[in-house]
Each structure stands twice: as structure tokens, then as C-alpha cells.
PABATI-495660 format. One record per residue (C-alpha): residue in three letters; x, y, z. Coordinates in Angstrom, 2 decimals, decimal comma. Layout:
! residues N
R	ALA	X	Y	Z
...
END
This chain:
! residues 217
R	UNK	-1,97	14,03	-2,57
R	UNK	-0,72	16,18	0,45
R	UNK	0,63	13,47	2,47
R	UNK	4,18	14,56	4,08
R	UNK	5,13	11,69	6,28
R	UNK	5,16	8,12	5,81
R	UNK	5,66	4,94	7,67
R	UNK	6,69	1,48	6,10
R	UNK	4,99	-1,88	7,41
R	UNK	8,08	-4,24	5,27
R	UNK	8,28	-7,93	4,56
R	UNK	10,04	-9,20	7,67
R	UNK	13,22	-10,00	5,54
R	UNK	16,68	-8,28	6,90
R	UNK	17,82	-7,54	2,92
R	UNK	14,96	-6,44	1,44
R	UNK	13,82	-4,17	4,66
R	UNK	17,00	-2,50	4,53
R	UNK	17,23	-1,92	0,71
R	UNK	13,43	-0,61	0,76
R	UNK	14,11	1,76	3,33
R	UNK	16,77	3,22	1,29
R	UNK	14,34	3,06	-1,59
R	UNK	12,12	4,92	0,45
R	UNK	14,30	7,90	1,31
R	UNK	15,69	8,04	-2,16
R	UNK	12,16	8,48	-3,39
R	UNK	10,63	11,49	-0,63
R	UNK	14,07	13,34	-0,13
R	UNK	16,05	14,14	2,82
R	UNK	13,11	16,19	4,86
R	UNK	9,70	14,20	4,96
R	UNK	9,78	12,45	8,07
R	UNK	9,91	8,58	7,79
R	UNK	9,31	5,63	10,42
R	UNK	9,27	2,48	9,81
R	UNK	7,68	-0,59	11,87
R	UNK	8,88	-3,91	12,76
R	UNK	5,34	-5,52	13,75
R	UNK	7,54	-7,25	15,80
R	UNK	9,51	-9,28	13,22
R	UNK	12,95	-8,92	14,67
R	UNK	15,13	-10,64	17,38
R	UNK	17,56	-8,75	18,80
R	UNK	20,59	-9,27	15,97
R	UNK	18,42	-8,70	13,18
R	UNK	16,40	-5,87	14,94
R	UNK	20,05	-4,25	15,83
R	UNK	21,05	-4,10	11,84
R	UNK	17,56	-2,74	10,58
R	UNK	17,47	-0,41	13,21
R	UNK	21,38	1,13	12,42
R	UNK	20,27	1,15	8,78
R	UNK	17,25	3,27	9,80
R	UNK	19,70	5,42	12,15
R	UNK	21,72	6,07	8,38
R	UNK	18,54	7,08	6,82
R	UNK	17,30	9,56	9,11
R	UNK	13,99	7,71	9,91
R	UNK	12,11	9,44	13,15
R	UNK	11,20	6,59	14,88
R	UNK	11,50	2,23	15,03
R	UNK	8,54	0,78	15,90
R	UNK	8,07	-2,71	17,71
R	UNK	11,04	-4,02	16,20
R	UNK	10,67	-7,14	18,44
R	UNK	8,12	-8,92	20,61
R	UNK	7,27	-6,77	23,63
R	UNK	7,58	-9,71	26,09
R	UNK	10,91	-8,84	27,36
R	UNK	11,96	-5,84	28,43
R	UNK	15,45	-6,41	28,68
R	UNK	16,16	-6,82	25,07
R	UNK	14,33	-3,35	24,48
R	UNK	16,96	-1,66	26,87
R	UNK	19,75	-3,01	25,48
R	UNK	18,06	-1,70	21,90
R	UNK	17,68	1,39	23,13
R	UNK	20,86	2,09	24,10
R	UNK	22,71	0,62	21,39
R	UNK	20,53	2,54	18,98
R	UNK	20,40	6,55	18,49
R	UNK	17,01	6,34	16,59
R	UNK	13,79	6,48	19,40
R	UNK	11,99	3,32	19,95
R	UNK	8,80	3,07	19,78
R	UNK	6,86	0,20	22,04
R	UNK	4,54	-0,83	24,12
R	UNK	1,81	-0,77	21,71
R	UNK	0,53	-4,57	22,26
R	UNK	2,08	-5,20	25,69
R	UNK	-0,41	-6,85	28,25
R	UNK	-1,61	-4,62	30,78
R	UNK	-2,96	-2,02	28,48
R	UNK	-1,71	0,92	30,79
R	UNK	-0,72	-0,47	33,84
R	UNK	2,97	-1,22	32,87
R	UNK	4,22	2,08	30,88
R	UNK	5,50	2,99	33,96
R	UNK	7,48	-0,28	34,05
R	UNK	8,84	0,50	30,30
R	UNK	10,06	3,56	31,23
R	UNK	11,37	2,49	34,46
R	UNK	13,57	0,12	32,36
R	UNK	14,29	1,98	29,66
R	UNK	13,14	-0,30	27,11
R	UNK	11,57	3,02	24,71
R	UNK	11,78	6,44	24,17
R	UNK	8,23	7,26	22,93
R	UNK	5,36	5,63	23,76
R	UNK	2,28	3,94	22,50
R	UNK	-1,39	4,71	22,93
R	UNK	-4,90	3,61	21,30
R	UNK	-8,55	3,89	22,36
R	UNK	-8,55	-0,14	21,23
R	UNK	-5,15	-1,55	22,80
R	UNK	-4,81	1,00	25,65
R	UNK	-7,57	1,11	28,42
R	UNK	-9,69	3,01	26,28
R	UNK	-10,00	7,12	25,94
R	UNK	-9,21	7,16	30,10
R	UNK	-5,77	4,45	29,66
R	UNK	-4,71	6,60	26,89
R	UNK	-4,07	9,53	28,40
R	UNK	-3,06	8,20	31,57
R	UNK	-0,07	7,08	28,87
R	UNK	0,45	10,27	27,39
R	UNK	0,40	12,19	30,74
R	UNK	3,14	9,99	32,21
R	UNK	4,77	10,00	29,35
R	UNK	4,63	13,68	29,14
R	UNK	6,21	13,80	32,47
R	UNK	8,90	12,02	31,37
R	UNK	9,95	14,48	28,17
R	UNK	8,86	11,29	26,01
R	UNK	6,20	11,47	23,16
R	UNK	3,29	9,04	23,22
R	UNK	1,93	7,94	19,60
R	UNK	-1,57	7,40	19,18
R	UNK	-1,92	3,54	17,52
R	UNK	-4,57	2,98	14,50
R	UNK	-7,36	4,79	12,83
R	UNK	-10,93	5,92	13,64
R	UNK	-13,30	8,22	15,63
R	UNK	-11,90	7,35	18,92
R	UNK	-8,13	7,74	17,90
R	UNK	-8,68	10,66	16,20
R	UNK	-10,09	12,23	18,94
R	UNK	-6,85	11,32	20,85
R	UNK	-4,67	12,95	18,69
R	UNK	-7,03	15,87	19,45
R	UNK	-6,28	15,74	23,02
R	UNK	-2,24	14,70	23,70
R	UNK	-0,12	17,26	22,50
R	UNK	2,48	15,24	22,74
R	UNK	1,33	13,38	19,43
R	UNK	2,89	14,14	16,30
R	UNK	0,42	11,97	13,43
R	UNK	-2,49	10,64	13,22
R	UNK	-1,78	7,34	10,70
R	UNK	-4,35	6,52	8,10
R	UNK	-3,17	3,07	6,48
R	UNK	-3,26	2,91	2,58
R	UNK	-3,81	-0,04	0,32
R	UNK	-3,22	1,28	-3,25
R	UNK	-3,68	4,61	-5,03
R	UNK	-6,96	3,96	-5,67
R	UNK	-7,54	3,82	-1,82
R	UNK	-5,92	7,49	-1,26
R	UNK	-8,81	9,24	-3,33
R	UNK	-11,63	7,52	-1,07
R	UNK	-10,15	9,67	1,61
R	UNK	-12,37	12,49	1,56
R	UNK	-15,03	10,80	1,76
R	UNK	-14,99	9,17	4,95
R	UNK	-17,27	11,80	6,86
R	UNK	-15,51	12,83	10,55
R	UNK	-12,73	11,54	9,43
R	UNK	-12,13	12,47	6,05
R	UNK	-8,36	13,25	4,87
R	UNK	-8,28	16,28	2,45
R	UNK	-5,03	17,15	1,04
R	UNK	-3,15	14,86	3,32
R	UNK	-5,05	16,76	6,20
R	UNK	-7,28	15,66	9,12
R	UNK	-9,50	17,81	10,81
R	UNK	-11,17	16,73	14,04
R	UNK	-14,47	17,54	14,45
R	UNK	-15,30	19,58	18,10
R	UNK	-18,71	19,19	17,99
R	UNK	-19,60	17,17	21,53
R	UNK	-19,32	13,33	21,12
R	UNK	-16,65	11,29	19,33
R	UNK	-18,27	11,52	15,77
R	UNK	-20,70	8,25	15,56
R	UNK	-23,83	8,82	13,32
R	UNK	-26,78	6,54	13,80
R	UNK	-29,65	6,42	11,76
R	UNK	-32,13	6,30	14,62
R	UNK	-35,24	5,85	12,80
R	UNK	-33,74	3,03	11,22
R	UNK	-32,97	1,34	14,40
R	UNK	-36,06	1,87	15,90
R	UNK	-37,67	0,36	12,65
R	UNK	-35,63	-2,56	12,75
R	UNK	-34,97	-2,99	16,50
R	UNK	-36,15	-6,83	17,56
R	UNK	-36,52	-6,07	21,01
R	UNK	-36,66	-2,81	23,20
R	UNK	-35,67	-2,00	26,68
R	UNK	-37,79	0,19	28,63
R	UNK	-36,06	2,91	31,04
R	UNK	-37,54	3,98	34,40
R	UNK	-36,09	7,32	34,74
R	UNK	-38,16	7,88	37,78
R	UNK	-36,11	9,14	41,00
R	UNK	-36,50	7,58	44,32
END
């Protein structure tokens, strides 16, 4: 279907994560690029074995492998591990403490997201810091808004499109602005982010309206 790269959301279960992402590599071949997240399932023993078993695999990145509450445990992850972390995505403080996450050295890339990240103006206050660190910053989710992002941080490599079943993968194309075709997104760069109302609609079924004074004082 044209897809290249693939990430696994697993089971939460030590055994079977590890022998799926085996399965996983077995099945693409040595060269599509793999990644593989956590959701943050792990504590730090188990998140240490999955994460060396992903290291033997070749996988390009480990993704919230624990609970992003304490940074400590991500540094000592990070250092024990050769495979790039990838965090921050639900920390609080949207993007007020990626400077603190690098600081400590509790990642190597980066998340961003138009939902969990301070919006588009949070988001690439992430990816420009990051940026300035040599680190790549992920853009988080679907949608208009996050594919726009992925238009605008170079430093992204995917934009992630979750899949339920095969039957799911040939809706793709038809999703309007953000249609997948042949594994393949194309941003739109008309002006705006991509929303289509049906105006006449609203105004049709609008309960109430709010007048504007667009006078000038």
C-alpha cells in the first residue's frame, strides 16, 4: 500500500513485546525503519530489556517507554541504551520544560503536537530548541494541525497515520487535506490549516448570531 515505516503500539507484556518486535523485523526486512512505543508501560527494569531488544533489532527510535514523571529514570535510560529515546510527549508543562529534558538528558529526540504541546506556537518553540540542540523533534498524532507541523520543522522525519485493520488503509485516500495515497501525504499550501465549513449550512442552522461592530474609533 506504499507505507515504508512502521511503529508498534504492543500489549504491555515484556515476552510478547519482545517476540513481536522480532516478528516485526522478520516480516519488513532489515531496511524499513521501525519504532516502537511504550505508551508508558514500562518501569525502569522492564523498560531496560525491551529497549536492548529493540537496540538488536535496529528499531529507530523508543518511545515513552515509562511514565514521564521522573526525569531521572529517563537519564539513566538514555545512557544505558544506544537506541534514541523518544519523550516528553505527555509531560505537564506543554513546552515550558523541554528545556529541562534536555538539560537532564532524559531523551534524545523530542516530542511535539498542536494538541499536547502549546499549540502551532509551543510546537515549534520545541522543534527550534530542539534543533539547536542537534536533536529531532517528532510531531505527536494525526490531523490538519499536525500535518501542517510536519510541514514546517524540518527536523521531523513522519507524519503517523494510526491504522485499525486493512480495511482501514483503503479509506486513506479519501480523507480530503489529508488523504494518504500510496503511503504518501501531501500537505496542502493553500493559506489556512485545511478546515472546510459548509457555511450556508451554519448560517441555516445557527441558533443564535453575534453581531460584529467593525467600526473604528
Amino acid at each position: 500500500m506504499g507505507f515504508g515505516a512502521y511503529k508498534l503500539h504492543a500489549w504491555g507484556v515484556v515476552k510478547d513485546d519482545i517476540e513481536l518486535i522480532r516478528a516485526l523485523r522478520r516480516w519488513v526486512g532489515p531496511d524499513a525503519p521501525l519504532m516502537f512505543d511504550g505508551s508508558a508501560g514500562w518501569d525502569y527494569a522492564d523498560a531496560l530489556v525491551v529497549g536492548r531488544a529493540l537496540e538488536d533489532e535496529g528499531y529507530l527510535w523508543y518511545e515513552e517507554p515509562m511514565r514521564e514523571f521522573h526525569l531521572g529514570s529517563y537519564a539513566k535510560l538514555a545512557d544505558k541504551l544506544d537506541i534514541p529515546i523518544l519523550a516528553a510527549e505527555t509531560s505537564d508543562g506543554v513546552h515550558w520544560n523541554a528545556a529541562s529534558w534536555i538539560e537532564a538528558g532524559a531523551l534524545d529526540m523530542t516530542r511535539v503536537s498542536f494538541h499536547f504541546k502549546g499549540g502551532f506556537t509551543g510546537s515549534m518553540k520545541i522543534a527550534q530548541l530542539s534543533d539547536s540542540f542537534g536533536m529531532r523533534a517528532q510531531v505527536h498524532g494525526m490531523g490538519l494541525e499536525n500535518a501542517q507541523l510536519c510541514g514546517a520543522i524540518e527536523n521531523n522525519d513522519f507524519y503517523e497515520q494510526i491504522i485499525f485493520d486493512e480495511d482501514h488503509i483503503h479509506t486513506l485516500s479519501d480523507m480530503g487535506a489529508i488523504s494518504i495515497i500510496d503511503g504518501q501525504l501531501n500537505i496542502s499550501s493553500e493559506p489556512g490549516i485545511g478546515h472546510v465549513f459548509d457555511r450556508d449550512r451554519l448560517e441555516a442552522t445557527a441558533l443564535a448570531k453575534a453581531v460584529v461592530d467593525t467600526r473604528r474609533d
